[in-house]
C-alpha positions in Angstrom: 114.8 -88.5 -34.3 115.5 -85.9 -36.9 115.8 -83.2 -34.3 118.5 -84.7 -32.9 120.2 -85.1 -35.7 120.0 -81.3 -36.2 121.1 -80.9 -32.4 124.3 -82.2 -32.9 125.7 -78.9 -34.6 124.4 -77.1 -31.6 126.6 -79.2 -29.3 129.2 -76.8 -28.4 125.9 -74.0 -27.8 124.6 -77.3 -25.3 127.7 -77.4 -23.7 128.0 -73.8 -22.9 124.8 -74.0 -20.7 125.9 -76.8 -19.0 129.3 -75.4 -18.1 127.8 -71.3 -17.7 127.9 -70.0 -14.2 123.8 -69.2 -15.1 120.8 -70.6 -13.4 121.7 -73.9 -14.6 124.7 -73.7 -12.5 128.4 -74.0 -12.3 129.8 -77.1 -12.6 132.9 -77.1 -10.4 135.6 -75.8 -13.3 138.7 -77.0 -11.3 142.0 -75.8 -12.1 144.5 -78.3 -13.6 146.6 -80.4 -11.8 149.0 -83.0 -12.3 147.9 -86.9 -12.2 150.2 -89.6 -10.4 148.3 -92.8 -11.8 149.0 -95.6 -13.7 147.6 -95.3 -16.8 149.8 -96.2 -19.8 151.9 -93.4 -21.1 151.4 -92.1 -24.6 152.7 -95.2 -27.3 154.2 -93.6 -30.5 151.9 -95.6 -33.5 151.1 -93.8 -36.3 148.0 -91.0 -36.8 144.8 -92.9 -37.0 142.4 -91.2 -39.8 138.9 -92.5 -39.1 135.4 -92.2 -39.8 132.3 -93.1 -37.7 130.4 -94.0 -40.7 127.5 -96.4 -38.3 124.3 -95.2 -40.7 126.0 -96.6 -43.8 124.1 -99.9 -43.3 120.8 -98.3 -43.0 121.3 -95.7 -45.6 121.9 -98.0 -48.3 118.8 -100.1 -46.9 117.0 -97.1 -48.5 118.9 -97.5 -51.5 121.3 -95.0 -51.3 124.9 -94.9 -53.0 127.9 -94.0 -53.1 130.5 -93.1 -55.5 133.9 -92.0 -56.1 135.3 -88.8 -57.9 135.1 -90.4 -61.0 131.4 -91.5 -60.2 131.9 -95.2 -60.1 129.5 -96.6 -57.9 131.7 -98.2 -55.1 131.3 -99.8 -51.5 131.3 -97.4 -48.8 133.9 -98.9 -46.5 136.4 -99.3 -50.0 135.9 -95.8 -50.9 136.6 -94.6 -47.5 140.1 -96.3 -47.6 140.5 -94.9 -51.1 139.7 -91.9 -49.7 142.9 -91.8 -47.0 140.7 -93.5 -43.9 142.7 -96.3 -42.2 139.9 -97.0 -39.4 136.2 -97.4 -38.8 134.3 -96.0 -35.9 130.8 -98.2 -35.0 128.3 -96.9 -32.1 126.5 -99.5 -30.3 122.7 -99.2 -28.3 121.4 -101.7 -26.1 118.2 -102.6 -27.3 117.7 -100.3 -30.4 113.8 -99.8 -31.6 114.7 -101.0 -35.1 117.7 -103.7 -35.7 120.1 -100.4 -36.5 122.9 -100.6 -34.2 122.2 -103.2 -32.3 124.7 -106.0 -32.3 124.2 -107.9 -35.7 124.6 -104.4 -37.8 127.8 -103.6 -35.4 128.7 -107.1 -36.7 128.6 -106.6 -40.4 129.8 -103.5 -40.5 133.0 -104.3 -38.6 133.4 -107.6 -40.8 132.7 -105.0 -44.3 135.8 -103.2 -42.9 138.2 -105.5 -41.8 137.8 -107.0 -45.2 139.2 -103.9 -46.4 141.9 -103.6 -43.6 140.5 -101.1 -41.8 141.2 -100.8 -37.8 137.5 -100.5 -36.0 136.5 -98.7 -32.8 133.2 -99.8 -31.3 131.7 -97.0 -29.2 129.4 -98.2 -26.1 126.5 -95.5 -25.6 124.9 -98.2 -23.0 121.6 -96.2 -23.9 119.0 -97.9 -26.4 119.5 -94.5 -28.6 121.9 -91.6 -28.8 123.9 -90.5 -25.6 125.2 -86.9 -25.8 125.7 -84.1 -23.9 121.7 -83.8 -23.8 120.7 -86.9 -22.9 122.2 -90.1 -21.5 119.2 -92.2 -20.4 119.8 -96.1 -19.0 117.9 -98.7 -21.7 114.7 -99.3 -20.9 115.5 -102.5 -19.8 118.1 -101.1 -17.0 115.7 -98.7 -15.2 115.4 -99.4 -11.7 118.3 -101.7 -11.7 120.7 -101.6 -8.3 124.2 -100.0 -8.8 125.3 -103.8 -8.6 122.8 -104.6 -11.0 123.9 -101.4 -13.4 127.5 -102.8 -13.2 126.5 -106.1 -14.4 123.9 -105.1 -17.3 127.2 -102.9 -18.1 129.4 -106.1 -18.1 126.9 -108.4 -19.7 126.2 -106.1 -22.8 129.9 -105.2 -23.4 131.1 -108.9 -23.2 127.8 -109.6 -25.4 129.2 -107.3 -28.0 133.0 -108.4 -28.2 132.4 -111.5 -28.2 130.3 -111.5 -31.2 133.1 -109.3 -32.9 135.8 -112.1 -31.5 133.5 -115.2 -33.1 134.4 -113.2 -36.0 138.2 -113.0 -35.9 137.6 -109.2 -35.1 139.8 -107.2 -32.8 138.5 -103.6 -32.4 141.5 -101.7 -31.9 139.7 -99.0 -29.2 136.9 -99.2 -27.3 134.6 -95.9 -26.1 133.5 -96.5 -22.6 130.3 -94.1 -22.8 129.7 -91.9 -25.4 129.9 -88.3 -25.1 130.0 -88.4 -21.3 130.8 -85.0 -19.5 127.5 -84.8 -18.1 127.8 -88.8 -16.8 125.8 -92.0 -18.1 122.9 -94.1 -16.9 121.1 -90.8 -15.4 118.7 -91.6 -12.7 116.8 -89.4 -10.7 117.5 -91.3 -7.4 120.4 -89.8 -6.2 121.9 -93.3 -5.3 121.5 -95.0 -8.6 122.7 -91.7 -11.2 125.5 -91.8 -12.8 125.5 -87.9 -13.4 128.8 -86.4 -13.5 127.9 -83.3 -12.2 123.9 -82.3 -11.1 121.6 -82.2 -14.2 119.4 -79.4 -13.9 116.0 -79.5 -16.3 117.5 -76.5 -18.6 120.5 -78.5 -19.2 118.2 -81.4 -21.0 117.5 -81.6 -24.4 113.5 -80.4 -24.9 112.9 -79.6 -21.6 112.0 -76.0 -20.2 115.4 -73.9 -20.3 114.1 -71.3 -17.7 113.8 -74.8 -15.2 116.5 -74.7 -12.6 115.2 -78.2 -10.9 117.7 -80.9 -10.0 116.6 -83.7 -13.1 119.4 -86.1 -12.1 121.6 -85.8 -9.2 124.9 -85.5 -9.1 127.0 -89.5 -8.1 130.5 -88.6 -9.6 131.1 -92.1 -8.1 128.9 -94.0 -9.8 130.0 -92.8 -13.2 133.5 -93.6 -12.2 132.8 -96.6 -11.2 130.3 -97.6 -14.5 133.6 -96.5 -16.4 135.4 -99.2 -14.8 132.9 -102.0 -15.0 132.8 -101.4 -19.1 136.9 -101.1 -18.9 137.3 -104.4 -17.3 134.8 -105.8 -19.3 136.5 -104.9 -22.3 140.2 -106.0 -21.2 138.7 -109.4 -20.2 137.9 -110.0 -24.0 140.6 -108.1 -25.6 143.0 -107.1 -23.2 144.7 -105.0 -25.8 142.4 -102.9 -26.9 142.4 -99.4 -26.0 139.8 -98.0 -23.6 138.6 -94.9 -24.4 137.1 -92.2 -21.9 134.9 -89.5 -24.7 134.0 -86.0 -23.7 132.7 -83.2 -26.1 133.7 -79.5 -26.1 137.8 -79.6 -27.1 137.5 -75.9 -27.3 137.4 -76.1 -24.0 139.6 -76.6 -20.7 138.4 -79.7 -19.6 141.1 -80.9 -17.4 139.0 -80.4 -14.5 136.8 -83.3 -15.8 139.2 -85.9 -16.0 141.2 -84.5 -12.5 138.1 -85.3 -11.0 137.0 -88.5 -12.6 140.4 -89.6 -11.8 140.1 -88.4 -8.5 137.2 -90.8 -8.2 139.3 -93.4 -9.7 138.3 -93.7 -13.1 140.3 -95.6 -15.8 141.4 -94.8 -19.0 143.8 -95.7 -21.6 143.4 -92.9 -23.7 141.6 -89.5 -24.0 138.6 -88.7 -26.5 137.4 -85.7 -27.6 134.4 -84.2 -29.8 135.4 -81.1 -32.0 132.9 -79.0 -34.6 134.4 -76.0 -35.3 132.2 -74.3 -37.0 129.4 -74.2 -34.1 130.0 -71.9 -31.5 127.9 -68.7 -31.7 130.8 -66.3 -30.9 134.3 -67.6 -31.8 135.5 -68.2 -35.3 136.6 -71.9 -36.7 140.7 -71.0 -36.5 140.0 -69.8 -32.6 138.2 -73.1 -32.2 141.0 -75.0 -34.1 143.4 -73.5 -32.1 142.3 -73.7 -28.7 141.5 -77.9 -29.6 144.8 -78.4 -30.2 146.0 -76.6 -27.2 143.7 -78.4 -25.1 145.1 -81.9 -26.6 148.7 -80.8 -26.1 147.5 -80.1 -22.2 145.7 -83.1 -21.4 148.2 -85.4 -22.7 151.0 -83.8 -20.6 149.0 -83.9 -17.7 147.4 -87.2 -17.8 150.4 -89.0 -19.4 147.9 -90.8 -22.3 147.2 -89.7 -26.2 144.4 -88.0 -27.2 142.2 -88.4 -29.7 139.6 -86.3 -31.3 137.0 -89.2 -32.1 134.6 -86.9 -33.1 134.8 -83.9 -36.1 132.5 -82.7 -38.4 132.4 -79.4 -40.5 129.4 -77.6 -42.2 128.6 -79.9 -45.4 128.0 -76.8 -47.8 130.2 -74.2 -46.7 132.8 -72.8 -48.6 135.2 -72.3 -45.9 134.5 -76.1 -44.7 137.5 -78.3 -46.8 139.9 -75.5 -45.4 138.9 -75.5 -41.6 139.2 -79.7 -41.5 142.6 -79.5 -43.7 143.6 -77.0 -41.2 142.7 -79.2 -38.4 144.2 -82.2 -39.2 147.5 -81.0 -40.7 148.3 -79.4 -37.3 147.1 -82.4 -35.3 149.2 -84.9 -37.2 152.4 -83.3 -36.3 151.3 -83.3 -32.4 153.0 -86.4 -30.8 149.9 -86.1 -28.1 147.5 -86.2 -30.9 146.8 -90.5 -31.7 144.2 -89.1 -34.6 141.2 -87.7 -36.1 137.9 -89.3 -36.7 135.0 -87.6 -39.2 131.5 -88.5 -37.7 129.4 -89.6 -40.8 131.1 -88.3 -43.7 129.1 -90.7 -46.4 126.1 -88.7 -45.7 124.2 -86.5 -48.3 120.7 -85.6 -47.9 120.0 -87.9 -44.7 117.5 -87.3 -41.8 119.0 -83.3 -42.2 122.2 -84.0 -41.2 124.0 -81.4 -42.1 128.2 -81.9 -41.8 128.7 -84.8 -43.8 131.3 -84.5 -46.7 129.4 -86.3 -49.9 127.7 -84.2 -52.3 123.6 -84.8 -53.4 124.7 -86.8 -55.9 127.0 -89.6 -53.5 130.4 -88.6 -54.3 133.0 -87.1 -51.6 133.6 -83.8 -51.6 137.0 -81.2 -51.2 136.1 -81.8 -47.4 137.7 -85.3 -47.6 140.6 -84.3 -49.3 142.5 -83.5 -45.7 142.6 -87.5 -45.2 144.4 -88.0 -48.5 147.8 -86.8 -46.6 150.1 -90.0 -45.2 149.4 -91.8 -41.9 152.7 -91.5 -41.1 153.9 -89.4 -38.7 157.3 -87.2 -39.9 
């Protein structure tokens, strides 16, 4: 587990594989065009400042605290509203190995912060550990299931979920249908059962041979689409306000190809999410990064008529530079009418599993990272 952890600052390096015109392959980089459906057009609510903060639970299992800049020892989910979060971000797996995000911790942890008013996203990785860019295998329990049979393990764990959170008086205010999902979901390497977005070659997968131009996991753009829908209806049939989100890494990136085509296939969406670490490409700087993110927002939204949010960020936990690229992030993105928010993944960590972009010092308290959420909500 721990190197995954340290894979996730080598996302955007991931990503550039996957999208190179190398021996891995292009991936059909369409040029923009504009988008004729239905989905809702952009609402003006105010600029959601959020944290995924899903390990708190089992971090403190191992006794960890946390405090705030006074060093008062206080609950996580208090200090992050104290600390200028308004919403709470909670992944979900299928059958997790240990009881860590299944659905009694996504439970708790939403009840923890809707005590303290907080808004709460649940994101689906319908995997029984993390989907990303490098891997989005089907639970154990799903492999060689039908496509019917996908869609309704997709519906029956969805509904599972929310209905738990609705027993509960809890109305997650998004929803991420996948997690991370440019490269697809529920890989398979039967052509007629993957939901690849685009053909997976071997040097595209996390710990296999990079030099390995092999087909892993076929390309079934229509499958994806398709297992987008099944979780989208499943989610409006329990909350029918909630807001579906469709999550993709790489803002730096011109990704309106993505959703042309994912549309194209008829995919649904309410609303656009993004993954953005600034500080991890191996040739451009963080305000070339910032800048291009932004852009790309601005773009999307206008071409697909829905907000965007960047539902993933994370700077470098102990560099210097780190409180200034986020502050610079955010301040620009919550003047952006096409911008619905910014979420920090894990910023309660300090020395966990090697993680190594949250924004708490060794000794628990926040750090100058988290002082770009103390600016209002409110949009001017």
């Amino acid at each position: 587990m721990k190197e995954i952890y340290h894979n996730l600052k080598n996302y955007m390096l991931t990503a550039l594989l996957v999208l190179s015109s190398s021996a891995c392959g292009s991936h059909g980089n369409e040029q923009s065009g504009t988008d004729n459906s239905d989905t809702p057009a952009p609402s003006k609510t105010s600029f959601t400042q959020g944290a995924d903060i899903s390990w708190v639970s089992e971090m403190e299992k191992k006794g960890l605290k946390f405090y705030n800049h006074e060093g008062i020892e206080t609950d996580c989910f208090q200090l992050m509203k104290e600390l200028g979060i308004n919403a709470i971000r909670l992944r979900v797996w299928v059958n997790p190995k240990d009881r860590w995000n299944g659905k009694q911790d996504v439970v708790n942890k939403a009840r923890r912060a809707k005590e303290q008013g907080l808004d709460v996203m649940v994101d689906f990785h319908y995997s029984d550990s993390w989907a990303d860019p490098g891997q989005q295998f089907k639970p154990k329990a799903w492999i060689g299931k039908s496509v019917a049979e996908l869609k309704t393990a997709i519906a029956a764990h969805t509904i599972d979920i929310l209905q738990a959170l609705k027993a509960e008086d809890i109305s997650p205010r998004w929803v991420q249908v996948g997690n991370e999902i440019r490269p697809g979901m529920l890989w398979d390497e039967n052509v007629a059962l993957s939901g690849a977005f685009y053909d997976i070659r071997e040097c595209d997968v996390k710990g296999l041979n990079s030099t390995n131009e092999r087909v892993k996991y076929p390309q079934n753009t229509q499958n994806l689409a398709e297992f987008v829908n099944t979780g989208y209806d499943a989610v409006k049939k329990i909350f029918p306000q909630s807001i579906v989100i469709v999550h993709i890494d790489n803002a730096w990136d011109d990704l309106t190809w993505w959703f042309k085509q994912f549309k194209e296939a008829g995919g649904k969406l309410d609303m656009i999410g993004l993954s953005h670490y600034p500080q991890t490409h191996s040739t451009k700087l963080w305000q070339e990064m910032n800048l291009l993110a932004l852009k790309h927002i601005s773009q999307l939204a206008k071409t697909f008529q829905v907000k965007v949010m960047i539902t993933e960020i994370g700077v470098k936990q102990n560099d210097s530079a780190s409180a200034q690229v986020l502050a610079d992030f955010i301040n620009k993105a919550r003047d952006m009418e096409s911008c619905a928010g910014v979420w920090y993944w894990e910023p309660e960590c300090y020395e966990w599993n090697g993680y190594d972009m949250g924004a708490f010092d060794k000794n628990g308290k926040p750090t100058a990272i988290m002082n770009a959420f103390q600016s209002s909500t409110k949009r001017k």
